[in-house]
C-alpha angles and dihedrals in degrees: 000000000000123000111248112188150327128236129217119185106219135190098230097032082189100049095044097044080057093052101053095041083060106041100042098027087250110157116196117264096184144341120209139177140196110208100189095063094030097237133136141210145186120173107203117206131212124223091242082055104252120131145208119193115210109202131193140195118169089226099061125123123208120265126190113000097170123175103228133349103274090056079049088063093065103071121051127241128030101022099157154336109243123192133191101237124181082220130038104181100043086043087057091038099052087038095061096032076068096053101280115145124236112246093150131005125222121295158127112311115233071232098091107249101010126102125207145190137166146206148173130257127229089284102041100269118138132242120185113204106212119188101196089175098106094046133113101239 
């Protein structure tokens, strides 16, 4: 078994497909609709192969908007995205230069030999940065 996608439902499905191609380098694979429910979709692929599929309907509230990881943790279900990045600090940097919110700075991971960081995305959704490279694997 592999693991595909996730899938995060978002209020401007547009804005924020251009957003995350940008930000992460994610070009778009495909867009749907389904008229008859009035929902939209567009699944964005990574070059190493890897998707995230944004999703609308005009009708959804927001869900969890923490303010940092362990708030998140409070509420089951979707807490974060989280990506393997060579550079956590110029991943964050670059993230927030294009409109990301803070919600934790770099720094060392409780994981031995990674360091983290995490941030929101234009709606509030949050993103953890991992660098895994000094780790003992």
């Amino acid at each position: 078994m592999n693991f595909d996608h996730v899938g995060l439902n978002v209020a401007d499905l547009d804005a924020m497909s251009a957003w995350y191609c940008k930000a992460l380098d994610l070009a778009i694979e495909f867009e749907f609709a389904l008229e008859h429910v009035d929902f939209r979709g567009a699944m964005l692929r990574s070059s190493d192969g890897w998707r995230l599929e944004l999703l609308r309907r005009p009708d959804s509230q927001p869900g969890l908007q923490a303010a940092n990881p362990v708030e998140a943790a409070l509420t089951r279900g979707f807490g974060h995205l989280a990506l393997d990045v060579p550079d956590v600090d110029a991943a964050y940097d670059a993230l927030v230069a294009l409109g990301a919110e803070d919600r934790m700075s770099p720094r060392p991971s409780p994981e031995p030999g990674v360091r983290m960081a995490y941030v929101a995305d234009p709606e509030g959704n949050l993103v953890e940065l991992l660098d895994r490279t000094a780790a003992v694997r």
